[in-house]
Each structure stands twice: as C-alpha cells, then as structure tokens.
GUMI-425139 format. One line per field, with one value per atom (N, C-alpha, C): y, x, z; residue in three letters; atom name. Coordinates in steps of 0.05 Angstrom, whole numbers. Layout:
GUMI-425139
yy: c(Y, ...)
xx: c(X, ...)
zz: c(Z, ...)
residuo: c(ala, ...)
atomo: c(CA, ...)
***
This chain:
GUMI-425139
yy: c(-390, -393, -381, -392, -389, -358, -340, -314, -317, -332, -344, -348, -362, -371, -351, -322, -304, -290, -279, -262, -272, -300, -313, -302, -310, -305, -273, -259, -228, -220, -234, -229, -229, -259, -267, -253, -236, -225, -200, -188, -155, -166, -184, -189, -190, -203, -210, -181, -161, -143, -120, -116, -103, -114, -145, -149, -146, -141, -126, -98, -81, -52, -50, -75, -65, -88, -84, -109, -103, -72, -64, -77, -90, -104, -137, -151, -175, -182, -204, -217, -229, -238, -239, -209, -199, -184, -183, -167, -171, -152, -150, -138, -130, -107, -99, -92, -116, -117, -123, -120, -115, -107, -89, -68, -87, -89, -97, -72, -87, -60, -66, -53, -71, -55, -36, -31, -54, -61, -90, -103, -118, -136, -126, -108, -94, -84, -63, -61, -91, -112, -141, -144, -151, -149, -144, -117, -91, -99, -95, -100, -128, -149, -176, -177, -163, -159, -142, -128, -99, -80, -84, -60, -41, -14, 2, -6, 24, 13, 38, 32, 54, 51, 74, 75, 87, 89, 101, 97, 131, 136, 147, 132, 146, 138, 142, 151, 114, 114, 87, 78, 101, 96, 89, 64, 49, 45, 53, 58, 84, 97, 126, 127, 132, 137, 150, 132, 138, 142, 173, 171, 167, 166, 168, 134, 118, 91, 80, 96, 93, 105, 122, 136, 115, 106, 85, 66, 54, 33, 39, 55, 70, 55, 47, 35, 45, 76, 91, 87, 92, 81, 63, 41, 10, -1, 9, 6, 13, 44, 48, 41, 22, 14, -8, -30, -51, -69, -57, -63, -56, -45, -41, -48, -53, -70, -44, -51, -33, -36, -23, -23, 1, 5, 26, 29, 41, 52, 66, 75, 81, 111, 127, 150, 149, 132, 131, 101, 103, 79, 97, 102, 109, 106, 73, 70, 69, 74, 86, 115, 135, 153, 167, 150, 146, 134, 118, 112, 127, 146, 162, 185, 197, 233, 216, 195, 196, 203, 195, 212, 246, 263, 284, 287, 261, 272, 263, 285, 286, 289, 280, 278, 265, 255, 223, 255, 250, 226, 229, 208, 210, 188, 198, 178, 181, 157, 159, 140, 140, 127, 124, 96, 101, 77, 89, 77, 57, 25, 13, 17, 58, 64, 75, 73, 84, 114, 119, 152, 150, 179, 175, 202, 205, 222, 222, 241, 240, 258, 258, 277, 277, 299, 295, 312, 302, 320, 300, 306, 292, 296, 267, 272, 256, 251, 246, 228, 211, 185, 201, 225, 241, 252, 264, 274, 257, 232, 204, 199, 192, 186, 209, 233, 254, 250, 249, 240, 218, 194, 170, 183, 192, 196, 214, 231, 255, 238, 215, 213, 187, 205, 191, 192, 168, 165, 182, 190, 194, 209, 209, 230, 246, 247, 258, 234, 229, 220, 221, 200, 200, 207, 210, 225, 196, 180, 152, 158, 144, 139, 117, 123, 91, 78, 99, 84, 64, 68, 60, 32, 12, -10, -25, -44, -68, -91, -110, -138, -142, -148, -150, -173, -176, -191, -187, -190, -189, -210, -203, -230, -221, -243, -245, -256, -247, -258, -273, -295, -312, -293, -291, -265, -243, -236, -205, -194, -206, -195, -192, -221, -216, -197, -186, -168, -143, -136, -110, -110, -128, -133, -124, -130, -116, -88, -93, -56, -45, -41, -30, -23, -46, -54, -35, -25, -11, 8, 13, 47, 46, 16, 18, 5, 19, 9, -10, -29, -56, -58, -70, -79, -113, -111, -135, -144, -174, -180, -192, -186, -214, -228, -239, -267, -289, -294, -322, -346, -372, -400, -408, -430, -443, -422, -397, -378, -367, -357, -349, -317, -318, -283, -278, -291, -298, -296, -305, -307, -281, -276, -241, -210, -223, -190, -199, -232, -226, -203, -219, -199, -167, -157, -135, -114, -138, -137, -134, -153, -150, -122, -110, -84, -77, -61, -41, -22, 1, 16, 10, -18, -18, -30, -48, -55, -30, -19, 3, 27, 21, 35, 18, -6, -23, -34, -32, -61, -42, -17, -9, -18, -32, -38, -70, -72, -100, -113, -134, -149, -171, -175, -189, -206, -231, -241, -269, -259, -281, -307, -334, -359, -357, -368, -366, -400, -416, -450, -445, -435, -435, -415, -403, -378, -353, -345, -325, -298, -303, -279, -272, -293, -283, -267, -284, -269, -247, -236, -208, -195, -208, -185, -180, -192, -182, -158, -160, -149, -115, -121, -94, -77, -91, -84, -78, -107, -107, -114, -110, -120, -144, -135, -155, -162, -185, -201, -195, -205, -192, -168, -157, -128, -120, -103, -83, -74, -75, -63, -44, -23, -11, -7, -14, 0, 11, 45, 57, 58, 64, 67, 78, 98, 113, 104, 72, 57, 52, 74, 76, 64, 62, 32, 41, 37, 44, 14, 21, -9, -1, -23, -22, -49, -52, -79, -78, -107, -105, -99, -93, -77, -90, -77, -92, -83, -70, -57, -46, -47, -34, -2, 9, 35, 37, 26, 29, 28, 0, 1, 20, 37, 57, 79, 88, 110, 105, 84, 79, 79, 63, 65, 93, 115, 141, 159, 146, 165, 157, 135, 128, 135, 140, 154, 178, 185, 222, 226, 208, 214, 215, 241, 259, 236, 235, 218, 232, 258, 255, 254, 231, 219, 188, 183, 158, 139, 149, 127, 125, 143, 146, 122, 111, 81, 94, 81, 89, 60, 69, 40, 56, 36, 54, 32, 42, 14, 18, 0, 4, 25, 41, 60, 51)
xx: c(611, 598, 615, 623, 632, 622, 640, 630, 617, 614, 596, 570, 567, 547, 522, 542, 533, 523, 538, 527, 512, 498, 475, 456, 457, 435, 431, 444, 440, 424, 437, 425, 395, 387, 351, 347, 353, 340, 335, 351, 346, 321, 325, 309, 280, 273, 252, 242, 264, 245, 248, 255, 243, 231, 217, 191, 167, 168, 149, 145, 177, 159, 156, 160, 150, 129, 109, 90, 66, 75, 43, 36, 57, 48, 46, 45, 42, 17, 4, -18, -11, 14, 14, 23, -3, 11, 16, 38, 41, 12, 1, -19, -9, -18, -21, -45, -43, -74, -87, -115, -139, -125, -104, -98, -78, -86, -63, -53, -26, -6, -16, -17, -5, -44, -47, -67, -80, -60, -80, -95, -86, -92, -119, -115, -142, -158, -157, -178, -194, -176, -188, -214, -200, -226, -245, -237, -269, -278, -270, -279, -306, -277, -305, -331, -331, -343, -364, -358, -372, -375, -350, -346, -329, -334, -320, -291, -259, -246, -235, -222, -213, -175, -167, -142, -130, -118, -98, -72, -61, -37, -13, 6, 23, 54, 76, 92, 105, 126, 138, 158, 160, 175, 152, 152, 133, 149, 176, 191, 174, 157, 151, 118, 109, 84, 67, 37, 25, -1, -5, -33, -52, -48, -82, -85, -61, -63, -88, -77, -76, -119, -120, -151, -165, -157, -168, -179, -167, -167, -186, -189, -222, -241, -257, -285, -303, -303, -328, -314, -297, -284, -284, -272, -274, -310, -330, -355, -363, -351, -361, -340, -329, -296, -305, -324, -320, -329, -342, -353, -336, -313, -289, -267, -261, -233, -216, -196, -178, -151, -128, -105, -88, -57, -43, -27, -23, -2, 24, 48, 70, 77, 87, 93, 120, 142, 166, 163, 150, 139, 132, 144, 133, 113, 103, 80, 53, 52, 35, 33, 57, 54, 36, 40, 20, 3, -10, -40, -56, -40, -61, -56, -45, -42, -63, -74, -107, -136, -124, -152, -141, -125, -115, -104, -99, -69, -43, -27, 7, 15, 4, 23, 9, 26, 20, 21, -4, -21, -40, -54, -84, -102, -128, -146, -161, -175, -183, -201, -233, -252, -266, -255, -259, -285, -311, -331, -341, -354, -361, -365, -367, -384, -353, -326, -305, -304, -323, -314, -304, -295, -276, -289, -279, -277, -251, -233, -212, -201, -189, -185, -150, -136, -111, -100, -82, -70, -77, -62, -70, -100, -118, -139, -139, -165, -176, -196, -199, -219, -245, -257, -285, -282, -258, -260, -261, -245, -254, -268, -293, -318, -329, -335, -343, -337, -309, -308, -327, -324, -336, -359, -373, -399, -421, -398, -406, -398, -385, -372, -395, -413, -431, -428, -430, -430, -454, -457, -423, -400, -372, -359, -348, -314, -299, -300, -296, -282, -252, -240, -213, -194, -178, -160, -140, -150, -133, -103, -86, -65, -55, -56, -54, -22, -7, 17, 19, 3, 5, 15, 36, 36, 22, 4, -17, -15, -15, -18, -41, -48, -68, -91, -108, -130, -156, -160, -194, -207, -235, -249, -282, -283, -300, -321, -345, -375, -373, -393, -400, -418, -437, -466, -469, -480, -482, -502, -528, -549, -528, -520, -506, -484, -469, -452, -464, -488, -506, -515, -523, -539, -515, -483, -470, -455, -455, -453, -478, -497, -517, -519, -512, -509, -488, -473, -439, -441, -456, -445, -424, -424, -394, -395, -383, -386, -378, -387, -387, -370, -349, -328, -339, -353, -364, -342, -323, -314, -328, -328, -347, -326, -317, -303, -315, -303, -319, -310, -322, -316, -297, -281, -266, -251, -246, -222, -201, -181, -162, -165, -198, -208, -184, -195, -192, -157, -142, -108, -103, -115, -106, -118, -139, -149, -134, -127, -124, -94, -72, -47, -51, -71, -72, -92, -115, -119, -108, -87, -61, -39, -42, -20, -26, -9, -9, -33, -26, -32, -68, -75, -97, -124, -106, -115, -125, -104, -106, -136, -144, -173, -195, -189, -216, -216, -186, -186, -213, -224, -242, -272, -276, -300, -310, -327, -345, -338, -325, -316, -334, -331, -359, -346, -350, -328, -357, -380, -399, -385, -399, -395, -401, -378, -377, -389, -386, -393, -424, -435, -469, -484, -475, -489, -483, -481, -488, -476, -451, -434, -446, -462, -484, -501, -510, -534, -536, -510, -498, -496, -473, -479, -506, -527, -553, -563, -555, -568, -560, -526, -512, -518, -518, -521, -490, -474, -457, -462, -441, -443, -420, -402, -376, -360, -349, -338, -305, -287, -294, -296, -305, -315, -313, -302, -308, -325, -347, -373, -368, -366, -367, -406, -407, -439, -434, -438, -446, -465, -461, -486, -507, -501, -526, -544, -528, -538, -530, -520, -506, -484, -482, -463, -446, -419, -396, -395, -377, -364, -347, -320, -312, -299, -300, -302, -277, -271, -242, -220, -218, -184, -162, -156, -123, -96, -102, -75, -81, -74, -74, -76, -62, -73, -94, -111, -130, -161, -148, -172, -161, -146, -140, -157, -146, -167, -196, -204, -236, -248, -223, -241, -233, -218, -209, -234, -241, -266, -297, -299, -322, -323, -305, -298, -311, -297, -302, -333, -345, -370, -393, -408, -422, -454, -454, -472, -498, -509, -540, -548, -538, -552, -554, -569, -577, -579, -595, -600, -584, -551, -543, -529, -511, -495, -477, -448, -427, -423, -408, -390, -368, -341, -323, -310, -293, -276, -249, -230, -204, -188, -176, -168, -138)
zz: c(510, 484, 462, 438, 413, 402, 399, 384, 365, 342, 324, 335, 356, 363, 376, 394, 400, 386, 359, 347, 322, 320, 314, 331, 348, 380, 376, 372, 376, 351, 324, 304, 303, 316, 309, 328, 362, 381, 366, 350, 333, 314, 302, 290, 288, 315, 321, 334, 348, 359, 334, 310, 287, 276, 274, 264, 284, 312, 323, 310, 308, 306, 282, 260, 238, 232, 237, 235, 217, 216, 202, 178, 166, 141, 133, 162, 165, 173, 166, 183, 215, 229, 250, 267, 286, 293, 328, 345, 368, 385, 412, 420, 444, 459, 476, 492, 511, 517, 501, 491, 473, 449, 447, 423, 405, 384, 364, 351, 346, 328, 302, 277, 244, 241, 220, 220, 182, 177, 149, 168, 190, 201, 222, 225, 239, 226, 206, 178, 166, 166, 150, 169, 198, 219, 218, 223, 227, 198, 173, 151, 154, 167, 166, 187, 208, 228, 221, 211, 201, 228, 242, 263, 259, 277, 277, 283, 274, 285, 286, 322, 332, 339, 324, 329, 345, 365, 385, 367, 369, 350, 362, 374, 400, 395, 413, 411, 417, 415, 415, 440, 460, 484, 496, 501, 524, 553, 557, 583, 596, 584, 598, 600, 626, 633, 602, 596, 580, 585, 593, 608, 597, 567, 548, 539, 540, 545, 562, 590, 614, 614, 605, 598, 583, 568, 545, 558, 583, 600, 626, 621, 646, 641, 664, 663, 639, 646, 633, 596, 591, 560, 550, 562, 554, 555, 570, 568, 536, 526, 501, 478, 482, 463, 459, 486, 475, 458, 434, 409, 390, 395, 371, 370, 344, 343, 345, 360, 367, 362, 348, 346, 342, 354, 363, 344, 336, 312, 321, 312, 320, 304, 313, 299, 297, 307, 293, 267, 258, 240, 222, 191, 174, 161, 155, 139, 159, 185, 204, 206, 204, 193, 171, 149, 124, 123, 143, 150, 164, 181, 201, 177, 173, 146, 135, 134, 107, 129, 153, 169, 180, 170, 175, 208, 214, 229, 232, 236, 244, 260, 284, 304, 329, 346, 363, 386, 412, 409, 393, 392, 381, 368, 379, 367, 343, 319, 306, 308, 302, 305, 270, 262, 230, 227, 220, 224, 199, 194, 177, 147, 149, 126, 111, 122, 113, 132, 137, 140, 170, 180, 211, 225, 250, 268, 279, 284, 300, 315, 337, 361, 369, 364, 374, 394, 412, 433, 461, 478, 507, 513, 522, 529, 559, 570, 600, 592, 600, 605, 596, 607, 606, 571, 565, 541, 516, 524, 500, 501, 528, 523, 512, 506, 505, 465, 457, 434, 419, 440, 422, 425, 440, 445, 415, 402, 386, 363, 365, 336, 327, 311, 303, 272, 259, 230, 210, 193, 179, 183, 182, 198, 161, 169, 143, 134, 105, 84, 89, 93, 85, 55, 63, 37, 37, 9, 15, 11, 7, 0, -14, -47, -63, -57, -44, -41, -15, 0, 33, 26, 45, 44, 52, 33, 34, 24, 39, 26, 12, -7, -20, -9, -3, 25, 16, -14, -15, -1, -2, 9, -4, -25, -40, -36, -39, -28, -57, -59, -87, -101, -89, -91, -83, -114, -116, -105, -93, -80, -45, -43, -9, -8, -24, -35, -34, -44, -48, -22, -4, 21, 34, 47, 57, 55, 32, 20, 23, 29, 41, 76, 84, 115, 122, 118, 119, 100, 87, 67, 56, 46, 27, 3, -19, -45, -45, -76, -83, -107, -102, -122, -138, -160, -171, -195, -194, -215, -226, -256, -278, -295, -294, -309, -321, -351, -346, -339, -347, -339, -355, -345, -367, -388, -377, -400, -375, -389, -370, -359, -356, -351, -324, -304, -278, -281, -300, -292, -307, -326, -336, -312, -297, -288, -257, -236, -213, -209, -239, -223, -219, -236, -242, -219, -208, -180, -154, -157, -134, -135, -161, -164, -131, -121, -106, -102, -135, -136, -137, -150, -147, -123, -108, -83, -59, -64, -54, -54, -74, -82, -76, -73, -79, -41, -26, 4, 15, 12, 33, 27, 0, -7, -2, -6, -2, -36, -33, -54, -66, -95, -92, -129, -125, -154, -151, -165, -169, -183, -179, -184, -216, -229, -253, -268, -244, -247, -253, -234, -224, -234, -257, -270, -256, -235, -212, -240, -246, -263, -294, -296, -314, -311, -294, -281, -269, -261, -243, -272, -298, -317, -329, -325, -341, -329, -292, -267, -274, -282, -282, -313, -331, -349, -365, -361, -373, -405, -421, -447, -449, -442, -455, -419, -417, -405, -412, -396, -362, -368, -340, -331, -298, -291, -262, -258, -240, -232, -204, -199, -174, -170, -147, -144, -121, -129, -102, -86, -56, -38, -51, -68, -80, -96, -102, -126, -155, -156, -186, -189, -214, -220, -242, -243, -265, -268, -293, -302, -322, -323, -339, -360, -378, -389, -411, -416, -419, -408, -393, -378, -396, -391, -413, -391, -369, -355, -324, -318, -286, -278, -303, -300, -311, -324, -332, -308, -297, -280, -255, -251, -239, -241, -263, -278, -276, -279, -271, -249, -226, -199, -185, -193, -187, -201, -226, -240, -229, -216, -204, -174, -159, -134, -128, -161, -164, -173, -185, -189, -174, -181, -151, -147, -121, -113, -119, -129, -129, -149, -165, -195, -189, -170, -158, -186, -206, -220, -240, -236, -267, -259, -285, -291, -303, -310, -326, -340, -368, -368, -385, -382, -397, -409, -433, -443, -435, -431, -428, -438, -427, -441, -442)
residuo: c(unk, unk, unk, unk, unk, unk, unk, unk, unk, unk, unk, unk, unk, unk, unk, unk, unk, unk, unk, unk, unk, unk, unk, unk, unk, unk, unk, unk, unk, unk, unk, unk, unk, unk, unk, unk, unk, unk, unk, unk, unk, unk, unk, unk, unk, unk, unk, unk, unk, unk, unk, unk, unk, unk, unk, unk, unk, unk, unk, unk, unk, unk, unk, unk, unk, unk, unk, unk, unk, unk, unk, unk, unk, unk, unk, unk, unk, unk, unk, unk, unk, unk, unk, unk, unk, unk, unk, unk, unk, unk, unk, unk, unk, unk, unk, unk, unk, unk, unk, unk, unk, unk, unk, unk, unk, unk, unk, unk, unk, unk, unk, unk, unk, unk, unk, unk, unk, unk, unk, unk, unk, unk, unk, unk, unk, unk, unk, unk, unk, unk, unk, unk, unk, unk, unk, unk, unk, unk, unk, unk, unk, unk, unk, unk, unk, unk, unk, unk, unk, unk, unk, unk, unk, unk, unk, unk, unk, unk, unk, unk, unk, unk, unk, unk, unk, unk, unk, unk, unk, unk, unk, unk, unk, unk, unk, unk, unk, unk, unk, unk, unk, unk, unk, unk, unk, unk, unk, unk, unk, unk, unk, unk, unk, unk, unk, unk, unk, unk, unk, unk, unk, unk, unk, unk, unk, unk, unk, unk, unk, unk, unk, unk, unk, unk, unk, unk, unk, unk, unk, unk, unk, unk, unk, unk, unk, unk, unk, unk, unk, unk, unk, unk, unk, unk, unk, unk, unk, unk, unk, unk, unk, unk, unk, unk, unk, unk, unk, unk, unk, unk, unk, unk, unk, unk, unk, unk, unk, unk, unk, unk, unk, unk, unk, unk, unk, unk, unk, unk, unk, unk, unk, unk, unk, unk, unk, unk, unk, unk, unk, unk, unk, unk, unk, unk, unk, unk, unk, unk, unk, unk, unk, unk, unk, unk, unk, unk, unk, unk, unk, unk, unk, unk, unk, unk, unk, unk, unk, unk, unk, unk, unk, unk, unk, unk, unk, unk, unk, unk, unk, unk, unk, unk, unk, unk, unk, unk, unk, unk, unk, unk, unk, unk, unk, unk, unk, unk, unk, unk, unk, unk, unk, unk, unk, unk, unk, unk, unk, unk, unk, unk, unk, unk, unk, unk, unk, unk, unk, unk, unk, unk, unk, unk, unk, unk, unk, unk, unk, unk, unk, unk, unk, unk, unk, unk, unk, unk, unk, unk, unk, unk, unk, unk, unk, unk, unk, unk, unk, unk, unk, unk, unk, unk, unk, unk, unk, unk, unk, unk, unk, unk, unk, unk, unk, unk, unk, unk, unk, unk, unk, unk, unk, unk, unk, unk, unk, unk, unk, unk, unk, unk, unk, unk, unk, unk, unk, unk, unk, unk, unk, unk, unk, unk, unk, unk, unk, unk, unk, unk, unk, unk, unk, unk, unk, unk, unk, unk, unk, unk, unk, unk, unk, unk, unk, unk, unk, unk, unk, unk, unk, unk, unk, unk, unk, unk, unk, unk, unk, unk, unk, unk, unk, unk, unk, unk, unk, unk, unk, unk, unk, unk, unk, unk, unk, unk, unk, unk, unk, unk, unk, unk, unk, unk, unk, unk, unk, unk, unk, unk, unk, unk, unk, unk, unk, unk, unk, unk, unk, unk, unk, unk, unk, unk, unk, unk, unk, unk, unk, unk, unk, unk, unk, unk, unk, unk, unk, unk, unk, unk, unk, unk, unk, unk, unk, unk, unk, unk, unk, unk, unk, unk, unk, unk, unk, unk, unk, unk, unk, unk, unk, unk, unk, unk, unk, unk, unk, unk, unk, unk, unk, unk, unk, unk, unk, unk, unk, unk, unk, unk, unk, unk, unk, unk, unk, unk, unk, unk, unk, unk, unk, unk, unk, unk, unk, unk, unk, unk, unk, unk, unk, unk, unk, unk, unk, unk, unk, unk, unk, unk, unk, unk, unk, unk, unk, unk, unk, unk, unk, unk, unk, unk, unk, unk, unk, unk, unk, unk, unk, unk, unk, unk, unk, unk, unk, unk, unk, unk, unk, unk, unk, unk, unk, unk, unk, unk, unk, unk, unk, unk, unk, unk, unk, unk, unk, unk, unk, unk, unk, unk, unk, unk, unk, unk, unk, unk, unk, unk, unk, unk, unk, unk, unk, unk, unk, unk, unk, unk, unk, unk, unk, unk, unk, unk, unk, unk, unk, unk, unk, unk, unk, unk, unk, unk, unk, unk, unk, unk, unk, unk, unk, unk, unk, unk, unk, unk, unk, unk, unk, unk, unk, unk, unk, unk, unk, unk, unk, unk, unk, unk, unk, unk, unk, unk, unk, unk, unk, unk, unk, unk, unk, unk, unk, unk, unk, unk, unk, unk, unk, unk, unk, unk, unk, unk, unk, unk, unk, unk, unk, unk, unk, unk, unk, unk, unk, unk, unk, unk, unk, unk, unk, unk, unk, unk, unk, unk, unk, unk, unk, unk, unk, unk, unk, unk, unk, unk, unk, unk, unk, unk, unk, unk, unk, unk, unk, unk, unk, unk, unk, unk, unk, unk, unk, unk, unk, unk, unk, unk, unk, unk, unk, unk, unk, unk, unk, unk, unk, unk, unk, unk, unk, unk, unk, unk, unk, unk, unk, unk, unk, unk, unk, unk, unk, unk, unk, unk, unk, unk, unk, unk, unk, unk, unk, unk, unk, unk, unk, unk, unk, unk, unk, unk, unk, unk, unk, unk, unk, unk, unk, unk, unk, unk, unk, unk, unk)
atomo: c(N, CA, C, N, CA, C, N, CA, C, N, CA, C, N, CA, C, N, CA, C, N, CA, C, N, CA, C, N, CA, C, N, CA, C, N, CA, C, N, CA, C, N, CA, C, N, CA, C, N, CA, C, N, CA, C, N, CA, C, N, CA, C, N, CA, C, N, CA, C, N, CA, C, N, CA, C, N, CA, C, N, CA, C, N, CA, C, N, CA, C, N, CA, C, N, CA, C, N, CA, C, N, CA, C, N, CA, C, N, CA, C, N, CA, C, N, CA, C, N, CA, C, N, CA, C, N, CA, C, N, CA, C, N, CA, C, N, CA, C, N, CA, C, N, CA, C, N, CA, C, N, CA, C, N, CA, C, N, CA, C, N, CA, C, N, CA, C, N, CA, C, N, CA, C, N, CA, C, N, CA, C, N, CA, C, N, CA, C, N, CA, C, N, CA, C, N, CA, C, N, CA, C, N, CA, C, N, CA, C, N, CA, C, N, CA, C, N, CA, C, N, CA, C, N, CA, C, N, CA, C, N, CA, C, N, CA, C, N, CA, C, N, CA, C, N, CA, C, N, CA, C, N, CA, C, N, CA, C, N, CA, C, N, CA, C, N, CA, C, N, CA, C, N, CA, C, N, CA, C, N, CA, C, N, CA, C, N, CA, C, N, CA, C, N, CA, C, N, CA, C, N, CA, C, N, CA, C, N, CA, C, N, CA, C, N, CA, C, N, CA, C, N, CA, C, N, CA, C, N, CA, C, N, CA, C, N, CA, C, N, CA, C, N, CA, C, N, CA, C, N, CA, C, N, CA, C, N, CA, C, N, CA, C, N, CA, C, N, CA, C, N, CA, C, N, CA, C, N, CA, C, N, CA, C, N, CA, C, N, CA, C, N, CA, C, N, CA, C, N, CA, C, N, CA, C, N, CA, C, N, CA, C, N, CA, C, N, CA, C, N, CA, C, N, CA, C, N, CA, C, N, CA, C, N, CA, C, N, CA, C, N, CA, C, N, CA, C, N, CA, C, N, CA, C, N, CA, C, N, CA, C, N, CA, C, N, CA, C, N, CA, C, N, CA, C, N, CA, C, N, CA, C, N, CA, C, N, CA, C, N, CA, C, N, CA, C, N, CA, C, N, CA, C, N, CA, C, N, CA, C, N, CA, C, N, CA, C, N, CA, C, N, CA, C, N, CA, C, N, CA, C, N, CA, C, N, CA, C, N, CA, C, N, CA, C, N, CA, C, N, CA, C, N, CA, C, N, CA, C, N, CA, C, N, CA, C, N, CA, C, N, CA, C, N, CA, C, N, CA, C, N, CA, C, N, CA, C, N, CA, C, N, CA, C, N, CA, C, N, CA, C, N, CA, C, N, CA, C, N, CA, C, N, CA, C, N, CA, C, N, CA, C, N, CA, C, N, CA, C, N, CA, C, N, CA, C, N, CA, C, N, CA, C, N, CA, C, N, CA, C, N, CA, C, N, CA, C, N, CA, C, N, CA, C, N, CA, C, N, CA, C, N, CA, C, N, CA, C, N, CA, C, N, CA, C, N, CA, C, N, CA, C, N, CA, C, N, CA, C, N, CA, C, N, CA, C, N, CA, C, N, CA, C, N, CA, C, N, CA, C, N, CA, C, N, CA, C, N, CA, C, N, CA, C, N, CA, C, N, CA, C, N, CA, C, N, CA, C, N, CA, C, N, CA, C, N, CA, C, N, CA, C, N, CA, C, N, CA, C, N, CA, C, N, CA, C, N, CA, C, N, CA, C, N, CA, C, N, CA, C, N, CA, C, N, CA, C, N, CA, C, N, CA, C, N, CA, C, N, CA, C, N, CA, C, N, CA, C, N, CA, C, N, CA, C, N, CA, C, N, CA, C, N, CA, C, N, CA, C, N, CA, C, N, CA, C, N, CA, C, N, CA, C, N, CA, C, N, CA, C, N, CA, C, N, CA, C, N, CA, C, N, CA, C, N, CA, C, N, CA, C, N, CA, C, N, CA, C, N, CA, C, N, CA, C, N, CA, C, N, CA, C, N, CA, C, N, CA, C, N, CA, C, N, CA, C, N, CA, C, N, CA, C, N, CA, C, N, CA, C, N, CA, C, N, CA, C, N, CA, C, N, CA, C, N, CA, C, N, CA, C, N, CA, C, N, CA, C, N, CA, C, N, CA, C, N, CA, C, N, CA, C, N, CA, C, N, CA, C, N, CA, C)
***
C-alpha cells in the first residue's frame, strides 16, 4: 500500500478514536453497555423523560480492572439503576472535568445521582455493590443545588412546549423552573431574541429548565402575557417552583438577559407570591 494511502488510513483511525473521547459535546454518542459517555446528550434525556440521571465519573484506562464498573453491574444495583439514564464521564476529559466540579467533585471515581428537580447527591472514592445501593437508597430528593458553570461546553437543545399551562404542569412535575418566551406574530421578535438565546453564556442558565415559547399563530402568547402579567412584547418569563414570576421585557443584548436570569436565580424563594419585571438594562 502507497504511504499516502497509509497515512490517510491512520489519519481517520486517530480521528475517529478522539471523537469517542471527546464526544461530550456531540449528539451521537459511543456507550458502554447501558452507560453513554457525552453528558448534553444524557441531560436532553433525563430532561425529556423526566428521569433521574446518574453519573459514574472514572478514570479512562479501560485496559485495567474496574471494580466500581464492575459494582454498578450487580443484581442488587442495576435493580435500583434501572429507572435511570445513566452515563460515564472521563476525568482525563476536561469539559467532564467541568461538569462533575458543578456537583462538587474532583476526582474519579465517582458517582453522582442528579435528580429531575436539578438538585444531586454524590459519593466519591471506591465503593462495593452494598454501599451504592446504600447511596441510591438515601439519596432522596431534594439533594444539593449545583454550582452551575456558564462556561461548560453546550450545544444549545431547547425543547419548547407550545403551552404555558403544559409548561407550568411539567415544571411542577420536576421542581424545575419555567423559562416562558413571548414573541409576537408576523415581527422579527423571534430572529432578534433566538441568537441571543443560543449565546453560550446564556443557554447555559436556562438548558436545566422546562422551556416553554407559547404559539404566537393561536393566541396562546397572548394569552400567556395577560396570565404573566406582562406589559410589552417580547419578554422572558422565569416562573419559579415557588410560583413567582420575573420577567424581563425588551432585551436588547445577551448580557442583559444574563443579568436577569442570574437575578431571578438569586431571588429567595419564600415570597411565593412576589413577581419581578425588569427592563433591559
């Protein structure tokens, strides 16, 4: 065979095995067993499912005996696992690195059990088939709050309910706030607020919530702003579990709606009935 030809052939074989270990940011991802690698692609899941999702966070020599693999794979574990989407993360993988430091840990092994409502439980160090069940068993919702990370790498993957009542009905179901866009019909609301939706920095605040961009054809985004008590079009609605509702209307910028969904985050849940609205700053 032609040296050309070889080091084509060598080229796409490297290739293809650094888009396994770097997959975390693709929609196709490779699996092991049950377990997918690439934690977007497993968050979208559990997200649509409204299941838990449990991460196993380990080391990347798969040439070497892995006994907590190996524990995971026990009768008595896989009995209480198999209602969760499950995927393995890499600790020579940086942006897995920076997915597990938002449930507070650093260092492989380890599990994290991050439940519907956002919040987690997690356990690190070598464990035994009895002590994971012993974990899942205690890790009952609500756990910690995660410490996000707006930089983490994310493909941007909303998935928008039409309706704001079925929107409110799953953010209820799951303990997770409601990200409501209002746009109107026939204006270019929709081409000025999606790029600014897609930022990074702002996906990033909103991929853990229940998305919700009512029908602008069929009234629904009217009818959502009367519900919210918007004034002016477009507008951001967060509604928390608690009920209370921010908004912000106009955006003109990306840091803007930054600043809003970072100031509605921060705002303390036992003022059930208070509302915000803010203007672009």
């Amino acid at each position: 065979m032609p040296s050309a030809a070889r080091n084509v052939i060598y080229t796409c074989s490297c290739a293809m095995i650094l888009a396994c270990a770097g997959c975390a940011s693709t929609p196709a991802v490779w699996t092991l067993g049950s377990w997918s690698a690439g934690y977007e692609n497993a968050e979208r899941v559990a997200r649509s499912s409204g299941r838990a999702l449990l991460v196993y966070y380990r080391t990347t020599d798969q040439s070497m005996p892995d006994p907590v693999y190996d524990a995971l794979q026990s009768r008595d574990v896989k009995s209480r696992t198999s209602n969760f989407i499950t995927c393995q993360l890499f600790q020579s993988y940086e942006p897995d690195r920076r997915f597990v430091a938002q449930y507070g840990v650093q260092r492989a092994p380890a599990l994290i059990l991050i439940h519907p409502d956002g919040t987690y439980h997690a356990q690190a160090g070598m464990v035994t088939p009895a002590q994971i069940a012993q974990f899942l068993d205690a890790a009952v919702p609500p756990g910690s709050p995660p410490a996000l990370n707006p930089h983490l790498a994310r493909a941007p993957a909303y998935g928008w309910y039409a309706s704001l009542d079925t929107a409110k009905a799953a953010g209820e179901r799951t303990g997770r706030p409601v990200l409501v866009v209002l746009d109107r019909w026939q204006t270019r609301d929709w081409d000025r607020l999606r790029p600014m939706l897609e930022r990074r920095e702002v996906y990033a605040r909103f991929a853990d919530m229940i998305h919700c961009r009512p029908s602008s054809f069929w009234g629904s985004a009217e009818s959502a702003r009367k519900q919210l008590g918007v004034a002016v079009l477009p507008a951001l609605v967060i509604i928390r579990p608690d009920g209370s509702h921010h908004a912000i209307e106009l955006p003109t910028s990306y840091e803007a709606i930054v600043r809003f969904a970072d100031t509605a985050r921060a705002a303390g849940s036992g003022n059930s009935a208070a509302s915000a609205t803010h203007s672009a700053g």
